[in-house]
C-alpha positions as CSV (number, residue, x, y, z in Angstrom):
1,X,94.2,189.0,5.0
2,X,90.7,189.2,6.5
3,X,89.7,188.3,3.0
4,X,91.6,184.7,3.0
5,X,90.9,184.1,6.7
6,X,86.9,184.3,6.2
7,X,87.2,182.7,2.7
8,X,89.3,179.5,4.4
9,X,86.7,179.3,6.9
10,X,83.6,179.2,4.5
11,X,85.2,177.1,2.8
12,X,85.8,174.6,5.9
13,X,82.2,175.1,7.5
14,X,80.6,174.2,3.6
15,X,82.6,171.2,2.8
16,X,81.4,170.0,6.6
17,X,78.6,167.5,4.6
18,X,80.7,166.0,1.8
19,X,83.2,165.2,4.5
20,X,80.4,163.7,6.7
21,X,79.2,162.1,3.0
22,X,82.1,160.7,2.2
23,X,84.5,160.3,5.2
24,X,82.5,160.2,8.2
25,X,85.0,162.1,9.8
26,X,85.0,166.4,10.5
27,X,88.0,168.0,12.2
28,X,87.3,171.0,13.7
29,X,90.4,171.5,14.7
30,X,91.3,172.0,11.0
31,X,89.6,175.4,11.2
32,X,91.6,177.1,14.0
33,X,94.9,175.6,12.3
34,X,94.0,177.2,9.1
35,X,93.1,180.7,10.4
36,X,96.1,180.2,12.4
37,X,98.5,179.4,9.7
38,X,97.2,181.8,7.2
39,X,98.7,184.5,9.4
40,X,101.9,183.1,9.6
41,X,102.0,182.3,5.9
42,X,101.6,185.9,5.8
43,X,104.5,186.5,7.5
44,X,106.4,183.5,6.3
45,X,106.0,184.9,2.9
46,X,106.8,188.3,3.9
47,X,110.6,186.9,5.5
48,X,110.7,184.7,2.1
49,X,110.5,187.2,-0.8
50,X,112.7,189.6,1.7
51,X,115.5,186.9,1.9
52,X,115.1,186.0,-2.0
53,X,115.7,189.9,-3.2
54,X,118.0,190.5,-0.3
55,X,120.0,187.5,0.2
56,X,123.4,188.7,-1.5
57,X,123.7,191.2,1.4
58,X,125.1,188.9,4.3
59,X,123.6,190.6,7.2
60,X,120.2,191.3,5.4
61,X,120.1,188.1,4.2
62,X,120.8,186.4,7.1
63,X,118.0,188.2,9.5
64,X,115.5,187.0,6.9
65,X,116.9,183.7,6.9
66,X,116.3,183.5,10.3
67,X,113.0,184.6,10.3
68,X,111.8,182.4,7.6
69,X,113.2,179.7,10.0
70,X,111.9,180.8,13.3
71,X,108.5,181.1,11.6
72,X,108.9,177.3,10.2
73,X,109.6,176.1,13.5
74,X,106.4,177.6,14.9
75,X,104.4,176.0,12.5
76,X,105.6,172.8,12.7
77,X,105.6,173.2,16.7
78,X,101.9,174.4,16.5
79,X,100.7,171.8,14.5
80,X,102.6,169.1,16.4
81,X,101.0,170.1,19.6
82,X,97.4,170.1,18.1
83,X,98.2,166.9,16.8
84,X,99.0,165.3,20.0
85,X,96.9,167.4,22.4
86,X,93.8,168.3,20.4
87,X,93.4,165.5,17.9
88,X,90.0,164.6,19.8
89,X,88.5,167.1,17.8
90,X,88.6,164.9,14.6
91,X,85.0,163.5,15.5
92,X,83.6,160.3,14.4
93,X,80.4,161.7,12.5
94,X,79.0,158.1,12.3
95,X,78.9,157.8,16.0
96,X,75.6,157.9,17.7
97,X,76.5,160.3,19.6
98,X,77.2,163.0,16.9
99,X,74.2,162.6,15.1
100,X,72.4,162.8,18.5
101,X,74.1,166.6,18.9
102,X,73.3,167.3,15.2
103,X,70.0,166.4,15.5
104,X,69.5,168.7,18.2
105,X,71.0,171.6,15.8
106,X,68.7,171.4,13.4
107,X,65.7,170.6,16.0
108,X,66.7,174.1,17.4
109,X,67.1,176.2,14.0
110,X,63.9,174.6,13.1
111,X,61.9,175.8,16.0
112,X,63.4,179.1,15.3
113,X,62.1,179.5,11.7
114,X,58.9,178.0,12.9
115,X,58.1,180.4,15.6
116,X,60.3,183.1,14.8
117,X,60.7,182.7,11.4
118,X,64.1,183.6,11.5
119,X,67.7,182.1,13.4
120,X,69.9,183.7,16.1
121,X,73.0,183.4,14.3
122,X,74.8,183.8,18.0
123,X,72.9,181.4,20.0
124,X,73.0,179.0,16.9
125,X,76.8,178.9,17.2
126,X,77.2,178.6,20.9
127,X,74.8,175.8,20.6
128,X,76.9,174.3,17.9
129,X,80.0,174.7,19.5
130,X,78.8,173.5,22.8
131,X,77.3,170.2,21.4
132,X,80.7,170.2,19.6
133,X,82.7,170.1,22.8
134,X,80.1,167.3,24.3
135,X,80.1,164.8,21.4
136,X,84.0,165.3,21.2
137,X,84.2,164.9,25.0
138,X,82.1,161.8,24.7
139,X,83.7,160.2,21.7
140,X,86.8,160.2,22.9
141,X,85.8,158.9,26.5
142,X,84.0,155.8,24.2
143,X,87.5,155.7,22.2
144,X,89.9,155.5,25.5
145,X,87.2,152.3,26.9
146,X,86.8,150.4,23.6
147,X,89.0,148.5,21.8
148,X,89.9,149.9,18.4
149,X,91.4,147.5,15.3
150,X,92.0,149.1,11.8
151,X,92.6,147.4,9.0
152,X,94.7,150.5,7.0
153,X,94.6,150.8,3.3
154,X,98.9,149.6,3.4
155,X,98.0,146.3,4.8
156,X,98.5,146.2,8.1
157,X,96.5,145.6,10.8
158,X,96.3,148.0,14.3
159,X,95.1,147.4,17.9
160,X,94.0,149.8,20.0
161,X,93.1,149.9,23.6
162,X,93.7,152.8,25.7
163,X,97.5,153.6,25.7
164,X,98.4,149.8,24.3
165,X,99.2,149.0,20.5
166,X,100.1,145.9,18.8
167,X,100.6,146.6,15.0
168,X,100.4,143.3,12.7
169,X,101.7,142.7,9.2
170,X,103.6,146.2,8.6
171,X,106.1,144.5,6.0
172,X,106.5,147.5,3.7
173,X,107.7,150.9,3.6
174,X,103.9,152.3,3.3
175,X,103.1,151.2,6.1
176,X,106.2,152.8,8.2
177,X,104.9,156.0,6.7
178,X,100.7,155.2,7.5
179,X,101.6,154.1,11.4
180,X,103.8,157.2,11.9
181,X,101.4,159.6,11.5
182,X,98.6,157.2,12.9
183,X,101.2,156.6,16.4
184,X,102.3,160.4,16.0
185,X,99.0,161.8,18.3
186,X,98.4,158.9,20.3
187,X,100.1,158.5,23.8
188,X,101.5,154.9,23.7
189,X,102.5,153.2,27.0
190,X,102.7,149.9,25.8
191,X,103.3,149.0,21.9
192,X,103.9,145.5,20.2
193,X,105.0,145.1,16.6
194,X,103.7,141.0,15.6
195,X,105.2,139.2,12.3
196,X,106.6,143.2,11.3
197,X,109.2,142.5,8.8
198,X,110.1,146.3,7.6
199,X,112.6,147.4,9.8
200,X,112.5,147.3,13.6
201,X,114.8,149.8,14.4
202,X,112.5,152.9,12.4
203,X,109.4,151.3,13.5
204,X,110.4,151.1,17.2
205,X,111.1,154.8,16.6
206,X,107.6,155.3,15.8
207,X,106.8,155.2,20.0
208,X,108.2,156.5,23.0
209,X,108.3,153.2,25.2
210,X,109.6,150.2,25.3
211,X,108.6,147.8,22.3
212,X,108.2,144.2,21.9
213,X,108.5,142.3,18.4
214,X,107.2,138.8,18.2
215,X,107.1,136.3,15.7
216,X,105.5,133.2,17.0
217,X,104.0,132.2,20.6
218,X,101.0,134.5,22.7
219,X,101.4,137.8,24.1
220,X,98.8,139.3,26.1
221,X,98.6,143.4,25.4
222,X,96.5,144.1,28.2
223,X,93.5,143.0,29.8
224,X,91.4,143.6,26.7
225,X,93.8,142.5,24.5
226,X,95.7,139.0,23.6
227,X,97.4,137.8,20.6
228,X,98.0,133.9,19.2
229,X,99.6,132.7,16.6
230,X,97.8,129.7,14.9
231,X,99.8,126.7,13.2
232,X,98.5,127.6,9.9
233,X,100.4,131.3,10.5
234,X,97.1,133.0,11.0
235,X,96.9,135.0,13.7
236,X,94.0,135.0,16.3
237,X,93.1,138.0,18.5
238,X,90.9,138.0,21.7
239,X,89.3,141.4,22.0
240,X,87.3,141.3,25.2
241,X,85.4,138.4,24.4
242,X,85.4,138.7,20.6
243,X,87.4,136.8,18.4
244,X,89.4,138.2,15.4
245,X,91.2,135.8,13.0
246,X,94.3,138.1,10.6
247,X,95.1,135.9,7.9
248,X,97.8,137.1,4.7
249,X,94.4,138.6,3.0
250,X,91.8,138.7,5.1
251,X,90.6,140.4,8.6
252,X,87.9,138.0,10.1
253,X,85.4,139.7,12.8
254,X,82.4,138.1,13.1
255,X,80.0,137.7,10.6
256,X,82.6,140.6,9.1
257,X,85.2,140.0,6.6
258,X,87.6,143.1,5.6
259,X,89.6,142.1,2.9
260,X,93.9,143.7,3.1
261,X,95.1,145.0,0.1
262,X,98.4,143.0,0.0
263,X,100.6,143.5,-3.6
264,X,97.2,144.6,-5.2
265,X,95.1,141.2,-4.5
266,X,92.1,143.2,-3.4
267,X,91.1,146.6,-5.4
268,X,89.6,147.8,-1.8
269,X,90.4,151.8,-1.5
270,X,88.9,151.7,2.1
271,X,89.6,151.8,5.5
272,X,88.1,149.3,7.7
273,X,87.4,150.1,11.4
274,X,85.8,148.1,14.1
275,X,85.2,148.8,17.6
276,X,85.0,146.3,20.4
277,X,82.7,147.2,23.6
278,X,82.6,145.4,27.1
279,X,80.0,144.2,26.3
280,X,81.2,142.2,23.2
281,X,79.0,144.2,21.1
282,X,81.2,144.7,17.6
283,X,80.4,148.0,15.2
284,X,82.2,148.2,12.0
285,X,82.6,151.7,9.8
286,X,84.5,151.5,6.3
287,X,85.8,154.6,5.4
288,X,87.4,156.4,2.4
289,X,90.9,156.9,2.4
290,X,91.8,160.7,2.5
């Protein structure tokens, strides 16, 4: 066991860079979950090889039935909580701020083979995980005062401001699938499905609140936020004081133009994010699709 825990973990820690590399995303939450689940596997397993050599003896059979259940339940339950209650630690690495704290990582293990010529493995890691808990802290403070829209690899187009969503364009079954697990760790107050032609019923499911579904007209999200349909059917956001036009193919930001892979049109495997500041200042990341 202490074998598969350490090897999950180097694992983890050395495919940090290619995630940076290629996702510009880390979860460091993903490291507690797998030590964490690797134990219960353990026992999971145990309860599952018990119940298949034992299971035509009722009683027998039936306590490892139960277990295998019980232990089920407290995986899903553990990974649903961190998923709602943790997700934070899913840091940006693009953002300014994380490349800040990284910098400071490798200014400090530099000094240390300068002067010292060796590292304190311990005071590396409480540095590390100290700047970790800062950038995440700081991230997600950035997140919950910007305005987030996402232009998702199934076509449709999400708004995010604090506790308020408006999803755009989710005609297909893809995307019921993409904006439950995207809605699944947000806290949503406030939610609007515009021109959403998959089915209402599942995807007001998606939230907790009360939802609004609009086809035509202006709806204003929240102060950040308002939505207009154009006569041509485009439709035309106002994101603080920048303008977003969401046309059948095509996100318009700016100078920016993120292209939606409707039926195939576009061969465009990425993820298109921008972020909206008080201050009107637009940044845009496109990232791989996991």
């Amino acid at each position: 066991m202490t074998d598969s825990i350490l090897t999950s973990v180097f694992v983890l820690v050395s495919t940090f860079v290619p995630l940076i590399l290629f996702f510009e995303q880390i979860s460091f939450l993903s490291i507690f979950l797998n030590v964490a689940f690797i134990l219960l596997a353990q026992v999971l397993l145990v309860f599952t090889l018990g119940f298949n050599l034992l299971f035509w003896f009722p009683g027998v059979g039936f306590i490892f039935k139960q277990g295998m259940i019980i232990v089920a339940r407290v995986l899903i339950y553990i990974a649903s909580f961190c998923a709602r209650k943790l997700s934070f630690l899913c840091i940006d690495a693009s953002d300014p701020i994380f490349m800040l704290c990284a910098a400071v990582a490798m200014l400090f293990c530099a000094f240390g083979i300068i002067l010292f010529r060796c590292i304190n493995a311990r005071q590396a890691c409480a540095l590390f995980m100290v700047l970790v808990i800062i950038s995440s802290a700081m991230c997600e403070y950035k997140n919950n005062n910007s305005v987030i829209l996402q232009v998702t690899e199934n076509n449709a187009v999400i708004v995010r401001s604090g506790k308020n969503v408006a999803v755009i364009f989710a005609n297909e079954k893809d995307n019921y699938y993409n904006l439950r697990d995207f809605l699944f760790t947000l806290d949503v107050e406030n939610a609007v499905f515009v021109d959403c032609e998959y089915d209402n019923t599942l995807l007001g499911n998606l939230t907790s609140c009360d939802d609004d579904f609009i086809t035509g007209g202006e709806y204003t999200l929240c102060d950040e936020v308002h939505i207009k349909y154009l006569p041509d059917g485009d439709i035309a956001l106002t994101l603080y004081d920048s303008a977003v036009t969401v046309s059948e193919y095509t996100v318009e930001v700016g100078e920016y133009t993120a292209y939606r892979d409707v039926y195939g049109k576009y061969n465009d495997s990425r993820n298109y994010i921008f972020t909206f500041g008080e201050d009107t200042a637009v940044t845009v990341r496109r990232e791989t699709s996991a």
